[in-house]
C-alpha positions as CSV (number, residue, x, y, z in Angstrom):
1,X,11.3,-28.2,-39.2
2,X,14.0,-28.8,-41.9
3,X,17.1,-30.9,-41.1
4,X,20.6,-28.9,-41.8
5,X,22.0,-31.7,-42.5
6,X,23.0,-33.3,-45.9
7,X,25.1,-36.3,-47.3
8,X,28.4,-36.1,-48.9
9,X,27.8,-38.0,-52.4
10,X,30.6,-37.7,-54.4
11,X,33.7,-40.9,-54.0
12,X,36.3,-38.1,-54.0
13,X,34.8,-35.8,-50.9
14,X,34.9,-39.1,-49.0
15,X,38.5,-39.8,-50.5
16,X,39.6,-36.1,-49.2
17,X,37.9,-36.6,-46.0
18,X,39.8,-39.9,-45.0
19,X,42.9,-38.5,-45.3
20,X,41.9,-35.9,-43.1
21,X,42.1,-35.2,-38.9
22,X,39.8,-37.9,-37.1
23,X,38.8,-38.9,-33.4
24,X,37.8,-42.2,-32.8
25,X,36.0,-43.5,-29.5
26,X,34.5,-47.1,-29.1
27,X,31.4,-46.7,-30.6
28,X,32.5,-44.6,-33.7
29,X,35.2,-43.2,-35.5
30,X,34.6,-39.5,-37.4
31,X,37.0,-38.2,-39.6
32,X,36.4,-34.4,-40.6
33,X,37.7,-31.6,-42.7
34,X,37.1,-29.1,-44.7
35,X,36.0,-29.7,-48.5
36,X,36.3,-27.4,-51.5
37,X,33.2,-25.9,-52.9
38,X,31.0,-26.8,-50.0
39,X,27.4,-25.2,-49.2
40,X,27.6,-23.4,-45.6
41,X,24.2,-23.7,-44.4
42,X,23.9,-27.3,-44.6
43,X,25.9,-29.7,-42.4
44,X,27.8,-32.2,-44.7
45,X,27.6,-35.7,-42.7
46,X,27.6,-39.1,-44.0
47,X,27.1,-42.3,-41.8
48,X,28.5,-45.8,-42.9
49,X,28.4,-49.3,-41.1
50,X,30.2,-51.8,-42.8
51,X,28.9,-54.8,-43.9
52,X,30.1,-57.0,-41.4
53,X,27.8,-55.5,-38.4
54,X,24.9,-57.3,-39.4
55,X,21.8,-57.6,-41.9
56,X,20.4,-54.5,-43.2
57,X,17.7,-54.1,-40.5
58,X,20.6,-53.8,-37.6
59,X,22.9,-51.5,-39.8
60,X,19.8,-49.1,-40.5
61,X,19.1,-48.7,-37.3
62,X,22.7,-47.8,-36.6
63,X,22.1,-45.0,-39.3
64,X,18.7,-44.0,-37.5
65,X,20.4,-43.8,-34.4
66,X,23.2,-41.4,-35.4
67,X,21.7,-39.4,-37.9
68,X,19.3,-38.7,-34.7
69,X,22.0,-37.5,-32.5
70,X,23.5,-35.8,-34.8
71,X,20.1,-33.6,-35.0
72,X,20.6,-33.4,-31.5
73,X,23.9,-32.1,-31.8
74,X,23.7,-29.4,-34.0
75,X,20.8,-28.1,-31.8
76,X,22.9,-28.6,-28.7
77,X,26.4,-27.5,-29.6
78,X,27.4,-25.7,-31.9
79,X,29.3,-27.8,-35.1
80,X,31.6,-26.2,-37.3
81,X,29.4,-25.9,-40.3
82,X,32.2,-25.3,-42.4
83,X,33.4,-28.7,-41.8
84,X,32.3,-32.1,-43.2
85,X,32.1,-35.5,-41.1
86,X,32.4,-39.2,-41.9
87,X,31.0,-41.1,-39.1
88,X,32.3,-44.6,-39.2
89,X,29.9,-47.1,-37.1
90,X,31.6,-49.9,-35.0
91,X,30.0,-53.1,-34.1
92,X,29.4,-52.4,-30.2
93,X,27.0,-49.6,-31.2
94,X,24.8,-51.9,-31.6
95,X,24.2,-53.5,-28.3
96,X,24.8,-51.0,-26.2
97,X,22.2,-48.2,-24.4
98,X,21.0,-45.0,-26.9
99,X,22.4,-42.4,-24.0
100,X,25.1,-43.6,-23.3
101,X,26.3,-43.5,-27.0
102,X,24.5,-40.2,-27.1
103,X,26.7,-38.6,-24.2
104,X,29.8,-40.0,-25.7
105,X,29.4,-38.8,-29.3
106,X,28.2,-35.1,-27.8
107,X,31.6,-35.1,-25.6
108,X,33.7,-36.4,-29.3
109,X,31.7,-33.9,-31.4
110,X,32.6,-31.1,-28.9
111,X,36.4,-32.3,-28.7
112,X,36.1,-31.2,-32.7
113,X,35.0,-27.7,-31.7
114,X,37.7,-26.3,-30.6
């Protein structure tokens, strides 16, 4: 099965997006909006640890880890396709349990819903 979702690419959609409406929780912040000129069949989400979280081993698995409940997500609940998400990773993702990040992005994501 294809994945819905897609990256944002361009330093100006990022830009626009930061400005933007965003919930932030302890394991992520996610700032989201609608973009101009925006395909409505994909999912636009990007996923960005800093730097400081670790070497690149630690902050690709941070990736791995959201880009996989974000799958879950958009078979789960239903995201606003028309919107596009930057997810933001925080340090204590890192060391803490898979589900319990899991249930607390699903209950953030839904909070965007309505």
């Amino acid at each position: 099965m294809k994945s819905r979702i897609c990256a944002l690419s361009k330093n100006e959609e990022f830009k626009k997006l930061l400005q933007q409406r965003k919930i932030s929780n302890k394991y992520v912040t996610i700032f989201f909006g609608r973009l101009d000129n925006k395909n409505k069949n994909k999912l636009n989400v990007s996923f960005v640890t800093k730097k400081k979280i670790g070497n690149a081993v630690k902050r690709n698995k941070i990736k791995r880890r959201l880009r996989n409940i974000v799958n879950d997500a958009v078979k789960n609940i239903s995201l606003k396709f028309d919107y596009s998400y930057l997810v933001i990773a925080k340090p204590t993702m890192l060391n803490n349990n898979y589900t319990i990040i899991k249930e607390t992005l699903f209950r953030d994501l839904g909070r965007i819903r309505k």
